[in-house]
VOPAGU-2260 file (C-alpha; in pm, 1 decimal, decimal comma):
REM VOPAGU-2260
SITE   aa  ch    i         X         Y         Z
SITE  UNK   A    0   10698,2    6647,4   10164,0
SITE  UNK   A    1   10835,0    6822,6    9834,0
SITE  UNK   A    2   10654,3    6536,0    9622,9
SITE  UNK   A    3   10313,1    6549,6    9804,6
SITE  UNK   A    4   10417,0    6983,9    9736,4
SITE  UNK   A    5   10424,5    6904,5    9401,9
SITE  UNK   A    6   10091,6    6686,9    9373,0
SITE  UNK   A    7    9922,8    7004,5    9559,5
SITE  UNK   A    8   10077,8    7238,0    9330,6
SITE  UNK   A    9    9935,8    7091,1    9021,6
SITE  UNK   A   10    9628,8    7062,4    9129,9
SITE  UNK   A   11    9601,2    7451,9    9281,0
SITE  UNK   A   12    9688,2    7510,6    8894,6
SITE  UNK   A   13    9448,1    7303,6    8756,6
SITE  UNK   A   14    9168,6    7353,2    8950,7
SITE  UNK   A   15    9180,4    7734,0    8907,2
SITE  UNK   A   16    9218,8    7664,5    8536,9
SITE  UNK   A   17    8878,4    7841,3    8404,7
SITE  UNK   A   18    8915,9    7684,4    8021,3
SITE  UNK   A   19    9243,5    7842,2    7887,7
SITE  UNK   A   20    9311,3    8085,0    8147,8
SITE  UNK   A   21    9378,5    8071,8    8530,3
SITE  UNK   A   22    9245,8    8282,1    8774,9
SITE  UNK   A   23    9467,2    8374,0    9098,6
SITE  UNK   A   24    9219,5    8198,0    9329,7
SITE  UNK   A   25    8856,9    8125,9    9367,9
SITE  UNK   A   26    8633,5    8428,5    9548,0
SITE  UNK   A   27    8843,0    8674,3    9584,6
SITE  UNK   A   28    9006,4    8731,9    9225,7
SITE  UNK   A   29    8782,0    8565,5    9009,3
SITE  UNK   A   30    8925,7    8644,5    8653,0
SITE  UNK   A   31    9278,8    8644,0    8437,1
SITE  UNK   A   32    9539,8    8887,1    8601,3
SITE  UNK   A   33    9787,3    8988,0    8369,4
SITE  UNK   A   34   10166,2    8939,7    8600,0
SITE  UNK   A   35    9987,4    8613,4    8763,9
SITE  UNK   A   36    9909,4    8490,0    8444,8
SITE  UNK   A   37   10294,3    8506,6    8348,8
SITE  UNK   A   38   10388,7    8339,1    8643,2
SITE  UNK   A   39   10115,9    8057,2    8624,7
SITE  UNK   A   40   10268,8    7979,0    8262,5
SITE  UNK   A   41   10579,6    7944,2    8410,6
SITE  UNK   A   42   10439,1    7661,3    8679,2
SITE  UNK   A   43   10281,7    7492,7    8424,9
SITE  UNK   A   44   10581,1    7487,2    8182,1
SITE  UNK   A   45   10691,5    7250,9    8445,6
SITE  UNK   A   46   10424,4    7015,9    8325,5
SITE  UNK   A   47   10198,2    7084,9    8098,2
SITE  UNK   A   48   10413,1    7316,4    7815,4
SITE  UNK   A   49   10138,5    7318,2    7596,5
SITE  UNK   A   50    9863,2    7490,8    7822,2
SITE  UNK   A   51   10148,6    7706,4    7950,0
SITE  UNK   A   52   10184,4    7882,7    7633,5
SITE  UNK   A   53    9781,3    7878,9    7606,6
SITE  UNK   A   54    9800,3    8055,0    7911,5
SITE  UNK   A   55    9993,9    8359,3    7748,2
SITE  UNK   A   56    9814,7    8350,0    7426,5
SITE  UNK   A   57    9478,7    8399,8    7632,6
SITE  UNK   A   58    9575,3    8690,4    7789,7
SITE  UNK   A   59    9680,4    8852,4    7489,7
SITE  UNK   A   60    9365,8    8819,6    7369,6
SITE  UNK   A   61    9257,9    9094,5    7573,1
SITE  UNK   A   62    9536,8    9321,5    7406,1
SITE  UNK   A   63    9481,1    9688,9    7318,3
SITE  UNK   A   64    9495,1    9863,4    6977,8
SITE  UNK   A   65    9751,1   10036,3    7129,7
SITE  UNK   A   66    9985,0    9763,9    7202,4
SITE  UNK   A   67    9859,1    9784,7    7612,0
SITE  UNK   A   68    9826,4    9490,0    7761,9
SITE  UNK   A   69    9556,1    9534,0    8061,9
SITE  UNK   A   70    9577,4    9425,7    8426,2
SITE  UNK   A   71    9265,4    9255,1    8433,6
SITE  UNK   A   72    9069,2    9077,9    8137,2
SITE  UNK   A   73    8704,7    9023,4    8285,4
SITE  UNK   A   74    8584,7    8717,9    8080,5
SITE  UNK   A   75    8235,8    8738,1    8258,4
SITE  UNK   A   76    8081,7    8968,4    8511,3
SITE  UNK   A   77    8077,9    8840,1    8850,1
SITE  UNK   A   78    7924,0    9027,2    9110,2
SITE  UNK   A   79    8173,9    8891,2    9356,2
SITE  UNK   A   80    8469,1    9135,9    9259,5
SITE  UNK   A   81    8431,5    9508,1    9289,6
SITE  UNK   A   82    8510,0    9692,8    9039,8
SITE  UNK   A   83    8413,7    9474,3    8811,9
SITE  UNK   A   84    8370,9    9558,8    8406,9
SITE  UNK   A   85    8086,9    9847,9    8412,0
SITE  UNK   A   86    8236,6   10069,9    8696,4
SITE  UNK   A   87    8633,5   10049,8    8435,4
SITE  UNK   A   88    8392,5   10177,2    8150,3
SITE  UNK   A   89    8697,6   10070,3    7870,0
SITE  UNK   A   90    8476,6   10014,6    7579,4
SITE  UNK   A   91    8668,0    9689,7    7479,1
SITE  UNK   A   92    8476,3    9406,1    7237,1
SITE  UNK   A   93    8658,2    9198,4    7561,0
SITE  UNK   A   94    8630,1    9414,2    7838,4
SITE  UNK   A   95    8930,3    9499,8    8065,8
SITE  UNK   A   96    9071,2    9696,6    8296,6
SITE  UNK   A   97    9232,4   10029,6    8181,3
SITE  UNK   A   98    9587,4   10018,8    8248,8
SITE  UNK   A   99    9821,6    9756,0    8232,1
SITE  UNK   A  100   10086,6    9570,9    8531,6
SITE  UNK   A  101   10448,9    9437,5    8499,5
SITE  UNK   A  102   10524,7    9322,9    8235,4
SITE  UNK   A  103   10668,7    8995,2    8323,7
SITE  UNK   A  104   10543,1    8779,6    8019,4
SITE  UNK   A  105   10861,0    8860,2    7746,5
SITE  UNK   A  106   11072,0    8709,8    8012,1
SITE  UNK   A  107   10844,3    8375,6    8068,5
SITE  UNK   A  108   10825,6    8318,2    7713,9
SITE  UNK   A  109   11163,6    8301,5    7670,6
SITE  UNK   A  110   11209,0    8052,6    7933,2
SITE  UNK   A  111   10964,1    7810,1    7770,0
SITE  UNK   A  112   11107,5    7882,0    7429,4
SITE  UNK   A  113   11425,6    7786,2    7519,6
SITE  UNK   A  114   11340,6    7501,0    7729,7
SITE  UNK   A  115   11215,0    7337,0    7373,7
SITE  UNK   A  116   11268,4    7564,7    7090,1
SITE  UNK   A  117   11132,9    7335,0    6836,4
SITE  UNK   A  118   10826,6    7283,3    7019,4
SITE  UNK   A  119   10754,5    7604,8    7133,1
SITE  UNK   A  120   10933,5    7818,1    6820,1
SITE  UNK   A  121   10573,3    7897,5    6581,5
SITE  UNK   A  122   10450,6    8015,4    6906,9
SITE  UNK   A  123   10687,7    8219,3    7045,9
SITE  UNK   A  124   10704,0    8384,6    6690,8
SITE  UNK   A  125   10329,8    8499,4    6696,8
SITE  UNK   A  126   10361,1    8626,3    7024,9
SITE  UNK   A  127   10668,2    8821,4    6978,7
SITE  UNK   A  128   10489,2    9121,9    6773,7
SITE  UNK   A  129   10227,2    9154,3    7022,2
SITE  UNK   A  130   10501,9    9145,9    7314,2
SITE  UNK   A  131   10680,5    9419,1    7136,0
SITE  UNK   A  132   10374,5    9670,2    7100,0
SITE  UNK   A  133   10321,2    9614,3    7436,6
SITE  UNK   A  134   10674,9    9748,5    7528,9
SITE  UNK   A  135   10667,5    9996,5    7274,3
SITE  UNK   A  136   10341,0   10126,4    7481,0
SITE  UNK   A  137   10520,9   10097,9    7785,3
SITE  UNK   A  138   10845,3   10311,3    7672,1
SITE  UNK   A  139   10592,4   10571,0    7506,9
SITE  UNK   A  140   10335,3   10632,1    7793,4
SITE  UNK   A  141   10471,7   10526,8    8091,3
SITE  UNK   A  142   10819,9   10706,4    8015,7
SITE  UNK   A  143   10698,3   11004,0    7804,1
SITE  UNK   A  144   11026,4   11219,9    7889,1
SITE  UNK   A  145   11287,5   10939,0    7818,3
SITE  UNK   A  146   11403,2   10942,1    8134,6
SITE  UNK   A  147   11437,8   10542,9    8151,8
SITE  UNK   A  148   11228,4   10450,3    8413,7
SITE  UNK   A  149   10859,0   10375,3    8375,5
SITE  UNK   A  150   10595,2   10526,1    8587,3
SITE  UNK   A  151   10243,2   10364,3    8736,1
SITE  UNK   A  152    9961,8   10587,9    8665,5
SITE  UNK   A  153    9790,8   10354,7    8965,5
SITE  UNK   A  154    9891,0   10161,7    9225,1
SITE  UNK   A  155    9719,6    9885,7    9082,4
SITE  UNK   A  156    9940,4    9932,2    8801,3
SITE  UNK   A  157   10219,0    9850,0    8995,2
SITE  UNK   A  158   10095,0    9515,3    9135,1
SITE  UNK   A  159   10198,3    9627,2    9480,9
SITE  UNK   A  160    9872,0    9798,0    9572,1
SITE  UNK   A  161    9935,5    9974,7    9924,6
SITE  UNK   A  162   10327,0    9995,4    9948,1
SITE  UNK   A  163   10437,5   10318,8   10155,2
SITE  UNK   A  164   10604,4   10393,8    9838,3
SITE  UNK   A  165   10288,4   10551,5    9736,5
SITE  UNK   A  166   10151,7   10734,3   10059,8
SITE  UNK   A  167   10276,2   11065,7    9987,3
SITE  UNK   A  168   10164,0   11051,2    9600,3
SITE  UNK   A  169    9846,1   10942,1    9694,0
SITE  UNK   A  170    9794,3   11278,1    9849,4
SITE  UNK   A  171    9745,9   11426,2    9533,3
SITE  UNK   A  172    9451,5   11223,1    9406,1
SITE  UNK   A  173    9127,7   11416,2    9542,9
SITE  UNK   A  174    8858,8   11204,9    9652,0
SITE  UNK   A  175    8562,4   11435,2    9714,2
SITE  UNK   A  176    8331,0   11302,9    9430,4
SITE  UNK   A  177    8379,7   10942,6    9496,3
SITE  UNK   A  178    8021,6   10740,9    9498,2
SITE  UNK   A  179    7941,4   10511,0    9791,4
SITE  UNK   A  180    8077,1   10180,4    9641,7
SITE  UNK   A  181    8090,3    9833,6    9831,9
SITE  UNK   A  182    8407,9    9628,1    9879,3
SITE  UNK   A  183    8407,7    9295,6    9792,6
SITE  UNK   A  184    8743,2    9200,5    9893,0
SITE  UNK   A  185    8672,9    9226,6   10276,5
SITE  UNK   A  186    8409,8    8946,5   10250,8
SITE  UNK   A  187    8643,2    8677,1   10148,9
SITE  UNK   A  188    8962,4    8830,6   10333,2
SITE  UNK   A  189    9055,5    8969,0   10720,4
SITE  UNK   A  190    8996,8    9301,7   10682,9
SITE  UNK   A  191    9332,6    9381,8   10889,5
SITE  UNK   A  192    9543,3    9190,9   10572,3
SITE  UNK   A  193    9401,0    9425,0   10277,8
SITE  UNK   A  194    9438,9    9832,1   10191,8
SITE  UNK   A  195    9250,4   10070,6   10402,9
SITE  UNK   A  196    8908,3   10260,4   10276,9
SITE  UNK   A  197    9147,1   10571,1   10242,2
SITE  UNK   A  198    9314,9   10381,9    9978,6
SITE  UNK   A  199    9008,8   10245,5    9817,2
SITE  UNK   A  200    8863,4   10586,0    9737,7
SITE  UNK   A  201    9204,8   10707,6    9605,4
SITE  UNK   A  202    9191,7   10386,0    9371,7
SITE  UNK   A  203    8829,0   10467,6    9291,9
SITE  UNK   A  204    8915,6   10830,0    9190,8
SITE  UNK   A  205    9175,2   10747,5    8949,2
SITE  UNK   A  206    9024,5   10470,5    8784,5
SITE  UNK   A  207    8673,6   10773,8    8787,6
SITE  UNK   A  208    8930,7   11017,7    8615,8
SITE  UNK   A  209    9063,0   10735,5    8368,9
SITE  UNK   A  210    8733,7   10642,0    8275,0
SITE  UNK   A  211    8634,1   11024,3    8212,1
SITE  UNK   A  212    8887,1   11066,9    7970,3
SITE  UNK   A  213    8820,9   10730,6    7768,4
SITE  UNK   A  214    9181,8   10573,1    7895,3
SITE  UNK   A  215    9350,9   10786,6    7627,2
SITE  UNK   A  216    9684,4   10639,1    7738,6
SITE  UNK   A  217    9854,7   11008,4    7622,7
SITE  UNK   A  218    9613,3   11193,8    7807,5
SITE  UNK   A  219    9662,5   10959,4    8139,4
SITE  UNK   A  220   10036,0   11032,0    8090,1
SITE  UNK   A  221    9988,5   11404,9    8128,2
SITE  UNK   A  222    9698,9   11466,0    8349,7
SITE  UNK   A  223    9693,7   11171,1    8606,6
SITE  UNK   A  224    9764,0   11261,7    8945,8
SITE  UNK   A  225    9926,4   11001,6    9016,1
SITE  UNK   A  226   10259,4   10936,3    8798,8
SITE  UNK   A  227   10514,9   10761,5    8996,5
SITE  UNK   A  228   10803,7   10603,9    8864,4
SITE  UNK   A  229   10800,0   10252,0    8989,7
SITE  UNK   A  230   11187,3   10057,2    9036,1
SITE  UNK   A  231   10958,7    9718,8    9065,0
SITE  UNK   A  232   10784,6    9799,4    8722,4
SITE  UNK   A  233   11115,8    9954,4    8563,3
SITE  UNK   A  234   11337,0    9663,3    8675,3
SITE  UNK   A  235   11062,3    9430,0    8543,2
SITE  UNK   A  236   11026,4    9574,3    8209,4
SITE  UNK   A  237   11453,1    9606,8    8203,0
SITE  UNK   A  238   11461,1    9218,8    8258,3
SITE  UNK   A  239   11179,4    9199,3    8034,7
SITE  UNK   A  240   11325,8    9364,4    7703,5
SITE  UNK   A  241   11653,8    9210,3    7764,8
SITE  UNK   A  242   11458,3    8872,4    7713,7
SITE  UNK   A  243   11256,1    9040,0    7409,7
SITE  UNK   A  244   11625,5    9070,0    7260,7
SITE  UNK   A  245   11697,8    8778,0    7294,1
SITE  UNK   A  246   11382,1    8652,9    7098,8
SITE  UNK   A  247   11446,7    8966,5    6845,8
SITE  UNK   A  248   11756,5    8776,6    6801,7
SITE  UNK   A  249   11663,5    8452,7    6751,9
SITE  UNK   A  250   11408,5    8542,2    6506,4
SITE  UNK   A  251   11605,2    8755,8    6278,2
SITE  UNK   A  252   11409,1    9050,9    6386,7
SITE  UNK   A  253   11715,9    9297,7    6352,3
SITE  UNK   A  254   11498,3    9640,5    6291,8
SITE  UNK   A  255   11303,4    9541,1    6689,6
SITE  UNK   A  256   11660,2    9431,4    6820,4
SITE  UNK   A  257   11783,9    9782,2    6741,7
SITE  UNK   A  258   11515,6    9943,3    6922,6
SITE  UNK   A  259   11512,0    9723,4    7211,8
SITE  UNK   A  260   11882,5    9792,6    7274,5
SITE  UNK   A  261   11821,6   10142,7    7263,3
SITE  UNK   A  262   11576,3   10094,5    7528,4
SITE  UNK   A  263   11793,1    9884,8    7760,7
SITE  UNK   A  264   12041,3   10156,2    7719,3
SITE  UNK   A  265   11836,5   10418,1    7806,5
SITE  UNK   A  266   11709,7   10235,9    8150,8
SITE  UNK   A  267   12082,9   10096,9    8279,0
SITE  UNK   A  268   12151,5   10458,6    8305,4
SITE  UNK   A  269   11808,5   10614,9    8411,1
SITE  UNK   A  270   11755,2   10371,1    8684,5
SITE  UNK   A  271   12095,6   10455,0    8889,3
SITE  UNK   A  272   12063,3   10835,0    8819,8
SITE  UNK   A  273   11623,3   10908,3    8883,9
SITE  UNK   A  274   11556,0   10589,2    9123,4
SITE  UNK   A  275   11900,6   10579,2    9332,9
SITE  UNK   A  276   11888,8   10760,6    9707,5
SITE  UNK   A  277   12204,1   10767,9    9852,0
SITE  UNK   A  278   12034,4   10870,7   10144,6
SITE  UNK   A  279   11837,5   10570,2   10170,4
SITE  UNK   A  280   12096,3   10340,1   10049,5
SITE  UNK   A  281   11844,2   10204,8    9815,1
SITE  UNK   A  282   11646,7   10217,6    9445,2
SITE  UNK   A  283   11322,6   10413,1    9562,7
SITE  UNK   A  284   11007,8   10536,9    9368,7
SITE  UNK   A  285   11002,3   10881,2    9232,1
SITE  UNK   A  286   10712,4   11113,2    9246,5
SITE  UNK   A  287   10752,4   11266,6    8893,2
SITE  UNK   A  288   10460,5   11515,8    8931,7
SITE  UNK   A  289   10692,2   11677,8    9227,1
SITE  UNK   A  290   11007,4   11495,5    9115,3
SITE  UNK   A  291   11058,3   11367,6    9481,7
SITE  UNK   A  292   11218,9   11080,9    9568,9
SITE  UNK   A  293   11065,9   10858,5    9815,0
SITE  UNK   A  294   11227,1   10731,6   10178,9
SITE  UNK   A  295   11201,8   10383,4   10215,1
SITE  UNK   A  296   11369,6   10016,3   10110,2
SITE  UNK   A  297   11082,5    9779,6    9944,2
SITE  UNK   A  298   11139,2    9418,1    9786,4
SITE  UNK   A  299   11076,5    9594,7    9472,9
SITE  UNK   A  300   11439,2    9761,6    9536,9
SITE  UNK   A  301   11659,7    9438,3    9517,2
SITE  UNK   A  302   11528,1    9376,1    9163,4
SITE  UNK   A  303   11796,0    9570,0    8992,6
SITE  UNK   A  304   12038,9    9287,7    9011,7
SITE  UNK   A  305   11698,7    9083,9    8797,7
SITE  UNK   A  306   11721,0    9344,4    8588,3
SITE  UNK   A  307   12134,4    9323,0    8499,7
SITE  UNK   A  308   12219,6    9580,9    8684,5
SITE  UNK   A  309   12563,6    9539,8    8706,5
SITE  UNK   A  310   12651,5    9857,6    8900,4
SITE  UNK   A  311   12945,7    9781,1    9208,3
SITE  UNK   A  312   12874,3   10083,5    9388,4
SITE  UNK   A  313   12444,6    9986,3    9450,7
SITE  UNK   A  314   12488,0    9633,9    9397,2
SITE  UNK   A  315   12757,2    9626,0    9704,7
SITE  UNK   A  316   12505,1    9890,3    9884,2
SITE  UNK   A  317   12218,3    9626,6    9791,3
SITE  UNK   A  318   12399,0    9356,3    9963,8
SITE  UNK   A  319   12473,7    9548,6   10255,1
SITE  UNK   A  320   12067,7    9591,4   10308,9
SITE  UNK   A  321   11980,6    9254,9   10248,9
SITE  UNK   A  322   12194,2    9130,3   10510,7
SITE  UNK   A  323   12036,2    9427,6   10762,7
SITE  UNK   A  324   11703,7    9291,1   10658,9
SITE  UNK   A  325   11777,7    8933,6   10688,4
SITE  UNK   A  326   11874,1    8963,3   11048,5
SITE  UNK   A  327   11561,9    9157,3   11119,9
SITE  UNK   A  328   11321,8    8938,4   10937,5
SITE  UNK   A  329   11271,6    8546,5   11044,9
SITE  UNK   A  330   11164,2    8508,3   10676,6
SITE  UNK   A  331   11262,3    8717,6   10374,4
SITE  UNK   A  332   11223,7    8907,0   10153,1
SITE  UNK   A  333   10932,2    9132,8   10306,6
SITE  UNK   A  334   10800,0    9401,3   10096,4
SITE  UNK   A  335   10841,6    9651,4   10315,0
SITE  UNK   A  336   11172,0    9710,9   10566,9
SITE  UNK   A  337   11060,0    9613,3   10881,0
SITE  UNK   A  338   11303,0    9830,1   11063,2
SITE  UNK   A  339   11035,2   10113,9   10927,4
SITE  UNK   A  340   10760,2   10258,4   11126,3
SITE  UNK   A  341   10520,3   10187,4   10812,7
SITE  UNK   A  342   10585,7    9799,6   10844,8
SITE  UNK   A  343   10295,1    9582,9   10886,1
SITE  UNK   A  344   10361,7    9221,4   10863,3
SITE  UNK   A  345    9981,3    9133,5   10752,1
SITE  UNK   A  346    9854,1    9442,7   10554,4
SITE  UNK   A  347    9925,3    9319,0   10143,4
SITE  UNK   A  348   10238,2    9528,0   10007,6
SITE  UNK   A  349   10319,6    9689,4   10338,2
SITE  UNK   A  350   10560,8    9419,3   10459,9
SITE  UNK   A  351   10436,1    9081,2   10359,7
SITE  UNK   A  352   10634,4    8835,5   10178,4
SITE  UNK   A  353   10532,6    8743,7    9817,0
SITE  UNK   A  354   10663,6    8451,6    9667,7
SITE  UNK   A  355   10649,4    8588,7    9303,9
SITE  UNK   A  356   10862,5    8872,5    9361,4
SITE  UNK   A  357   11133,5    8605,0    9628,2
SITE  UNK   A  358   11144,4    8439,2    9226,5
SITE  UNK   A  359   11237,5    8724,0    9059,3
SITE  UNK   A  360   11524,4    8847,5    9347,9
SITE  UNK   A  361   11646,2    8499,7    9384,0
SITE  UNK   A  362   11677,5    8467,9    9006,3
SITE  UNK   A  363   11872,2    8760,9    8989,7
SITE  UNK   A  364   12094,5    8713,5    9276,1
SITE  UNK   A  365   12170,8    8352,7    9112,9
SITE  UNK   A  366   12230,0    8459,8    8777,1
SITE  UNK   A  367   12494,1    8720,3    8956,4
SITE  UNK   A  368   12681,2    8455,2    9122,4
SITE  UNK   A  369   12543,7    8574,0    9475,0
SITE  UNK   A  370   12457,3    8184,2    9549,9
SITE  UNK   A  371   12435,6    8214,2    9916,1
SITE  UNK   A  372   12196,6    8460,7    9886,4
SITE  UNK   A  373   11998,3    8320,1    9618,3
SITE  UNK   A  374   11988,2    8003,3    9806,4
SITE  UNK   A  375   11839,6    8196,6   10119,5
SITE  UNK   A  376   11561,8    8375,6    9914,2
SITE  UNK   A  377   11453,8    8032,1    9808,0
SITE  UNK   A  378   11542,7    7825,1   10155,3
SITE  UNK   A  379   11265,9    8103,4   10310,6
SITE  UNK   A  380   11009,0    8108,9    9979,3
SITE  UNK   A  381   11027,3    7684,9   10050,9
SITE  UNK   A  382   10979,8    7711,8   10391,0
SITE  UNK   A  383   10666,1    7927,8   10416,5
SITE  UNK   A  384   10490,2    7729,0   10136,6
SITE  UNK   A  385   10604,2    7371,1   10334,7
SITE  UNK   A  386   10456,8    7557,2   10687,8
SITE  UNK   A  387   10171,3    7792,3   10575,0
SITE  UNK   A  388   10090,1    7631,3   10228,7
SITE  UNK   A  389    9991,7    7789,1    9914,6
SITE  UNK   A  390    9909,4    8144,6   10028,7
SITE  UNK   A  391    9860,0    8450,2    9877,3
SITE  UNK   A  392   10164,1    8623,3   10103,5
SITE  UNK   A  393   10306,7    8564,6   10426,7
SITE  UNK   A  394   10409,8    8723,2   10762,0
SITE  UNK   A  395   10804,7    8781,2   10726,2
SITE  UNK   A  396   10780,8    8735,9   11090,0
SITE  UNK   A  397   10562,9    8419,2   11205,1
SITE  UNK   A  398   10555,1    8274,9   10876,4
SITE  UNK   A  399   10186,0    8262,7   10861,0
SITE  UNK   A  400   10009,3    8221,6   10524,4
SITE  UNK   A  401    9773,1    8574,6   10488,5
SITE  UNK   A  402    9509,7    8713,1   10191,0
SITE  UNK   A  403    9362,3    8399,1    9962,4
SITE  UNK   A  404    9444,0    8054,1    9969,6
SITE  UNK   A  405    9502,8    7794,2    9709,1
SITE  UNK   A  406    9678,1    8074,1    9545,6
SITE  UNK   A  407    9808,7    7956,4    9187,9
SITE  UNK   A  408   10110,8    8227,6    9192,8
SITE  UNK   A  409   10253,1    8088,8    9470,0
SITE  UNK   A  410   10171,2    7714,2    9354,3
SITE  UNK   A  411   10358,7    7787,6    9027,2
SITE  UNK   A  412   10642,9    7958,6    9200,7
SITE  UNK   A  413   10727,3    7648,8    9413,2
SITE  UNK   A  414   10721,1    7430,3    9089,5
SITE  UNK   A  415   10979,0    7642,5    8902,3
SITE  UNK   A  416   11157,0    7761,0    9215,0
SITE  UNK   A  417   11129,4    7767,0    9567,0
SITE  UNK   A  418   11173,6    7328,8    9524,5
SITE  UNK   A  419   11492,6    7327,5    9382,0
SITE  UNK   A  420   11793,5    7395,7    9620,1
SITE  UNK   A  421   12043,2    7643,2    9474,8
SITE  UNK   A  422   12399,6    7462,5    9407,9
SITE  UNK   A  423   12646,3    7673,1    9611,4
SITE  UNK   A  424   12900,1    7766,6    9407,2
């Protein structure tokens, strides 16, 4: 099975390959996504290093002045994705989206680097400027106040569209002038497995107010109504700079090493005191335009031991909900905690499993010396792919595959992951 896995895998990759960059999946997402182009150069690293780091360099290519690095770069217009190119309105010579999503890529090119430095060494060097603006961006508009944790100015933004996380914040975003629009994403999906319209014309409106004020990524940063500190994008971008320093260090680049250290600093301390509720038991998102913390456990919350979080007190607390969720769920890690009333096993980021983010925990959890657990993150992201295939997400409770199919996130993850058993101990 694993071998015929692999054979499929490859191929998922290769067949969504559009010339130099790889779209999720064919229909429903039909151009370059910035987090799921980090994680396809990570499945083809496992192959093909030399389109992996073409993969990267592509997406970069959509890069703002600004050091932003959007969450969609819309190499053509195709009428099968709404909102496509005109309805964004970013003004780019390539056009793109207007805000960005995790940040995932400093931390993938350091794993190809190192897996052959000689080969990969004049690339990772041109890349590494463009990866720092991109952080500097990050740590200047998304964390404004220096509080160390970095806030989503849209769902989107976030990657996980519709978690409860952002019900109450999305309160705040007033929808009376949206235009009738058409959703394209229904067509090629069960309706029952995406966001409701109520979430839709939230989206709409805040891409509308972006739009109206040019994506001035300052402006955003104060007016938005939606600025939510994220512990899935904060985590991400954690992990992410301590990988930056570890290219800063390689590459003599002492002045960005500083700077980056002063960053990581900053977020090991923010993240414990402006994400942690001791009343959930759990890192949670935090409204910052009513500085209210939210109420419930996501997958996004057991990222902090990704990140280095080396804290006893949450890390033990961490571990205490894991094991709570694992004997609730028949497959983990679901986005959502399914002991909530908001669970829904089908509907996108409102308890579904994703493989990408089962990576990043299990990752984290091994590189902490939690095997056992690792080794269960993986044992479950293996099992759904070798029962349901190569789906978008999965039901944490039947195990079936849900959204698109042939989905080149999840092919990539089972390449550099969820196929290799975790040693225990």
């Amino acid at each position: 099975m694993p071998g015929n896995l692999d054979t499929q895998a490859r191929s998922i990759l290769k067949e969504n390959d559009l010339g130099g960059y790889t779209i999720p999946t064919r229909g429903l997402y039909p151009y370059q996504w910035n987090w799921d182009s980090a994680f396809v150069a990570r499945g083809f690293q496992t192959f093909d290093p030399d389109r992996a780091w073409t993969e990267i360099e592509t997406l970069f290519e959509g890069q703002w002045d600004d050091g932003m690095v959007p969450h969609i770069v819309f190499r053509k217009d195709d009428p099968s994705y709404f909102p496509g190119p005109s309805v964004w309105g970013t003004k780019q010579a390539l056009p793109t989206s207007g805000h960005s999503q995790p940040p995932v890529v400093a931390t993938v090119v350091r794993d190809i680097y190192e897996a052959d430095r000689e080969a990969g060494e004049a690339r990772a060097r041109a890349l590494f400027p463009k990866i720092l603006a991109w952080h500097r961006w990050f740590h200047r508009y998304r964390d404004p106040d220096g509080l160390g944790v970095v806030a989503v100015i849209h769902p989107w933004e976030s990657g996980r569209d519709n978690t409860p996380d952002w019900d109450g914040p999305m309160q705040a975003v007033d929808t009376s002038n949206i235009k009738p629009y058409v959703r394209k994403d229904t067509s090629h999906v069960d309706p029952s497995m995406r966001p409701l319209k109520a979430d839709y014309d939230r989206y709409l409106a805040i891409v509308d107010f972006g739009r109206s004020c040019g994506w001035d990524a300052a402006r955003v940063a104060r007016d938005c109504p939606f600025f939510v500190a994220d512990p899935g994008m904060t985590f991400i971008l954690l992990r992410a700079d301590r990988d930056l320093l570890a290219l800063a260090q390689a590459f003599g680049e002492d002045e960005a090493a500083q700077e980056i250290g002063e960053w990581i600093e900053r977020a090991e301390t923010g993240a414990i005191r402006h994400l942690w509720s001791d009343e959930v038991e759990g890192f949670v998102s935090r409204d910052l335009r009513k500085n209210k913390l939210m109420d419930g456990i996501s997958s996004a919350s057991f990222l902090s031991v990704y990140a280095g979080i080396a804290d006893e007190r949450t890390n033990a607390a961490l571990a205490r909900q894991f094991d709570r969720i694992a004997e609730k769920a028949t497959y983990l890690m679901p986005s959502w905690d399914p002991e909530d009333s908001r669970f829904e096993h089908l509907r996108y980021w409102r308890g579904p499993v994703w493989a990408v983010v089962n990576s990043m925990i299990g990752r984290g959890l091994l590189e902490a010396g939690d095997f056992a657990r690792a080794e269960r993150i993986r044992a479950d992201t293996a099992r759904l792919i070798e029962t349901s295939g190569f789906a978008e997400y999965y039901s944490p409770v039947t195990g079936a595959g849900a959204g698109g199919g042939a989905f080149s996130w999840t092919a990539a993850v089972w390449l550099f992951f969820a196929r290799h058993e975790i040693p225990q101990g």
